[in-house]
C-alpha positions, -999 to +999 in steps of 0.1 A: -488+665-110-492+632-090-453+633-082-450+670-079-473+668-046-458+637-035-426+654-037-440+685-019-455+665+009-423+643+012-407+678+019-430+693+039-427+663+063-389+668+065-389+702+069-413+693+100-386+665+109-362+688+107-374+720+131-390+687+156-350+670+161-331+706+161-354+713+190-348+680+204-306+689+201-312+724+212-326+711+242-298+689+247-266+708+240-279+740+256-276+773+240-242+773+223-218+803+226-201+818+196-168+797+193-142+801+165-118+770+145-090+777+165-110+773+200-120+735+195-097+725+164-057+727+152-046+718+121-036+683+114-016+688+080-014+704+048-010+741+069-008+755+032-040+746+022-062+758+051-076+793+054-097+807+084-122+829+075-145+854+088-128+860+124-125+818+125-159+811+118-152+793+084-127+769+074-117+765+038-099+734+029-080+734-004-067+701-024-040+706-057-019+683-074+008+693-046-014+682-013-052+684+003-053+698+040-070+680+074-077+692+111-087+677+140-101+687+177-077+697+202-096+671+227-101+632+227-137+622+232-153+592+250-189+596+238-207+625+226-233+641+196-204+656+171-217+679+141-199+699+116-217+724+087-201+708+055-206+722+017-183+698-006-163+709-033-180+712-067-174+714-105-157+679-120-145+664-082-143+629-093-119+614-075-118+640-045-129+632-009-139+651+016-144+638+051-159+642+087-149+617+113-140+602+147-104+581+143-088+569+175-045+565+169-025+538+166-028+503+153-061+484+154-078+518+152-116+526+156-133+551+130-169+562+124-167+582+088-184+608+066-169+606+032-183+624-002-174+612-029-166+636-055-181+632-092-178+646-128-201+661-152-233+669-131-234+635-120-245+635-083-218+633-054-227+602-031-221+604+007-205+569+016-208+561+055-183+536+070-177+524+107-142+506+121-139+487+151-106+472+163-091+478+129-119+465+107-141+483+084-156+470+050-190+482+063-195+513+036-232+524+029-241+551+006-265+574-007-272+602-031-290+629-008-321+644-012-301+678-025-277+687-035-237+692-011-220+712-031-249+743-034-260+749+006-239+739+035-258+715+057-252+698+089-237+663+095-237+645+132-224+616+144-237+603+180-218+578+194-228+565+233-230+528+248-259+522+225-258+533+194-240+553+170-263+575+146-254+593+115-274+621+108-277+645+077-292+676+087-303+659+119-324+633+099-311+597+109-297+580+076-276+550+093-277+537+131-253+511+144-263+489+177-242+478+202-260+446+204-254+408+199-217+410+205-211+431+175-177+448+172-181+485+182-156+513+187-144+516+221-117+535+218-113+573+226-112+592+192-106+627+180-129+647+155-114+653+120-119+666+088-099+659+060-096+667+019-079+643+000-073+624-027-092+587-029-091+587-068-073+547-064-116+538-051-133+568-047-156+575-080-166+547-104-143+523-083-111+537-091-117+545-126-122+584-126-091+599-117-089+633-102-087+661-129-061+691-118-072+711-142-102+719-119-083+725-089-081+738-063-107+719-050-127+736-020-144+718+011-162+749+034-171+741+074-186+759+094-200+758+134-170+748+153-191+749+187-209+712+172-187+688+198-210+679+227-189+652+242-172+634+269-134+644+274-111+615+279-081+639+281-057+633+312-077+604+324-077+564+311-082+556+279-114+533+287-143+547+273-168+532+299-158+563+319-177+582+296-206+562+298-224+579+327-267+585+317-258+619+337-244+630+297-276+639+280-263+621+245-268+590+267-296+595+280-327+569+275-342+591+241-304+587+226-306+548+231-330+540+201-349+559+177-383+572+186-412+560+164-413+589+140-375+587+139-380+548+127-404+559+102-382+586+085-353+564+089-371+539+072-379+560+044-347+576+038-335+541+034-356+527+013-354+559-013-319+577-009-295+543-001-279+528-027-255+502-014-255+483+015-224+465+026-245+439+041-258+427+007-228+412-001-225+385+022-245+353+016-240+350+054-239+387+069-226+397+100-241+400+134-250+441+131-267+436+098-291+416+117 
């Protein structure tokens, strides 16, 4: 009874959390006009194993033994609040990844990842976090969510400004990396993608649990294709700094840090929901995990 209500309260706070921040984007982004896939995104590869539904309001990404599928935004972004509507694909996935990112090109490259991690036999699916800078990653955290991704589609964002970059899961913060004490940070302009594919050599029980065609195809959905509220470094330099500017509301002061009841949620969803923290292994971490 004691953690029934405990539970009920923990949700009724979220839910609160929940409608509070989707004003607080709302306000931001302005009142978003109907926009389809093909408006904002291309296809990136696997074109036989991508359908458009519902007059390009839906994606559906497939994955066989033969190849997965990826798209990307037709832009290259400087800064900006990025969100995509994600429900992962179910039934025995180990081995399977699905993805939403920023990834700049070339060598050296800068990345700020979503990744599920797909799993077998009920066993939950674990979202995995992950930030490059200047071709370095290794900074994976992860976490089995407070539902379940493969039931409901819910929203994933990543803000990325001077200051901060901030993942959020249904516009809850789960991770935030500063741009403080010299850390290494991605600087480069980047492209929003979204990718199924197969990661079965690390993916589920560290490489163990290979992927299982039997139960393909797999099936990633997305929806809201309208969710890239950013600064377009098309045409112009590839410095970032010119996308900087406090005059885009993603930097403004309130998108620097997290506000007090952010912390506290934040803090929460840490401490419960986290279950590895790449900063644990070092027995001298580095500057961010400070």
């Amino acid at each position: 009874m004691i953690h029934t209500k405990i539970v009920g309260v923990f949700a009724v706070a979220l839910w609160s959390w929940i409608t509070m921040v989707d004003a607080r984007f709302i306000g931001g982004r302005g009142v978003e006009k109907y926009v389809t896939f093909g408006q904002n995104y291309v296809v990136k590869w696997g074109q036989g194993h991508i359908s458009t539904l519902h007059s390009g309001k839906e994606v559906d990404l497939y994955m066989d033994q033969s190849s997965g599928a990826g798209f990307e935004s037709k832009n290259i972004y400087g800064s900006g609040l990025f969100q995509m509507r994600i429900k992962v694909p179910g039934g025995n996935s180990g081995g399977v990844v699905t993805a939403f990112y920023l990834t700049s090109l070339g060598s050296n490259h800068d990345e700020i990842d979503f990744e599920f991690l797909g799993n077998n036999d009920g066993k939950p699916i674990t979202l995995q976090t992950n930030v490059f800078a200047n071709g370095e990653g290794n900074r994976e955290e992860r976490f089995l969510l407070w539902f379940n991704p493969i039931k409901h589609y819910h929203t994933y964002g990543i803000l990325w400004n001077p200051y901060q970059i901030v993942f959020y899961v249904d516009n809850i913060p789960i991770r935030v990396y500063k741009n403080q004490n010299g850390v290494n940070y991605p600087s480069k302009p980047m492209r929003v993608e979204a990718s199924l594919w197969n990661g079965d050599a690390w993916a589920t029980d560290g490489g163990r649990t290979k992927i299982n065609y039997a139960y393909s195809p797999f099936i990633a959905h997305f929806q809201d294709f309208s969710g890239l509220s950013g600064c377009y470094i098309d045409g112009r330099s590839d410095n970032v700094a010119t996308c900087g500017s406090s005059n885009y509301w993603w930097n403004g002061g309130k998108y620097q840090w997290l506000s007090g009841y952010e912390q506290k949620i934040y803090e929460h969803i840490r401490k419960k929901y986290m279950n590895y923290d790449y900063c644990t292994k070092y027995q001298s971490p580095p500057r961010e995990c400070y």
